[in-house]
C-alpha positions, 0 to 999 in steps of 0.5 A: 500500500505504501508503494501505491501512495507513492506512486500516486503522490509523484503522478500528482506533482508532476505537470500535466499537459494543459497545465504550464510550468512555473514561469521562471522554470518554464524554458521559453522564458530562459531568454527574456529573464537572462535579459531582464538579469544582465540589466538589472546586474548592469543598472545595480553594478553601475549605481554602486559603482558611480555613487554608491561606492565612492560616498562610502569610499570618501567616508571610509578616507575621512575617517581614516583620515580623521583617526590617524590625525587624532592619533598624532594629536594623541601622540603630540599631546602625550609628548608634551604631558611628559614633556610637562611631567619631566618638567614636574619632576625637575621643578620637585627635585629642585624645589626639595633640593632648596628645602634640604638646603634651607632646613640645613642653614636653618639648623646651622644657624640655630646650631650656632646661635645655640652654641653662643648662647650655650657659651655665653651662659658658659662664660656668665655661670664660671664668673659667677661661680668665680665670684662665689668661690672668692666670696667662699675665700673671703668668707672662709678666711674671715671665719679663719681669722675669728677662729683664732681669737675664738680659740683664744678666748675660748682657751682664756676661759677653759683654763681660767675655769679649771684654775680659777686664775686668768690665763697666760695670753702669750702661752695660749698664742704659742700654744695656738700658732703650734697647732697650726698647719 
């Protein structure tokens, strides 16, 4: 049964003889159609090739065009950001350079002026303590020089207390001045 479907669905497909085929199969039309195609092909080819092609010819060499000269834009302008980095660099560098130097002269100066005063304070306490120390020697040397008339008298009344008579002044002078370094 199958083989008769068959058979049957193929006689159906094929054209009968009154029928006529489909145009563009049909072999008496072969030669207008290739007509009508060459002229079409020739009326398209010439379009795209007198208008369309050149417009999109002068548009691709505008934006090429356009591309290569913001690209040496591009580059000139990164040449003069390094050229302006560079000169950054340079101006930091000095200007760090003249801070180090000024702080080293600023701290030279203190340096010195605190040294002056340093000395200056130096020379003002050993003449202070020059004068103190002659005072000391004066001083000492007043209370040296009462301290043998208080060793004498003191010896003048030790012996007159313990013998009840008044004391020989020229023996207590030989007796203190033998006692002395």
């Amino acid at each position: 049964m199958a083989s008769s479907d068959l058979t049957t669905s193929t006689q159906q497909s094929a054209p009968s003889a009154g029928e006529k085929p489909f145009p563009p199969f049909d072999s008496a039309n072969f030669a207008s159609l290739l007509v009508w195609l060459a002229l079409c092909f020739g009326g398209l080819y010439l379009l795209m090739s007198k208008y369309a092609l050149p417009r999109v010819e002068a548009i691709l060499r505008d934006r090429r065009a356009k591309i290569n000269g913001d690209l040496g834009d591009a580059i000139a302008k990164r040449k003069e950001a390094d050229q302006a980095a560079a000169a950054y660099q340079k101006t930091l560098a000095e200007a760090r350079a003249g801070a180090q130097a000024l702080a080293q002269q600023t701290y030279a100066r203190l340096a010195a002026e605190t040294e002056a005063k340093r000395k200056a304070h130096e020379a003002d306490l050993s003449a202070k303590l020059a004068a103190a120390e002659a005072q000391i020697e004066a001083t000492k040397a007043k209370a040296m020089s009462n301290v043998e008339d208080i060793a004498r008298d003191a010896a003048a009344a030790i012996v007159e207390h313990i013998t009840g008579k008044p004391a020989d002044t020229k023996a207590i002078a030989a007796a203190i001045a033998k006692s002395k370094p």
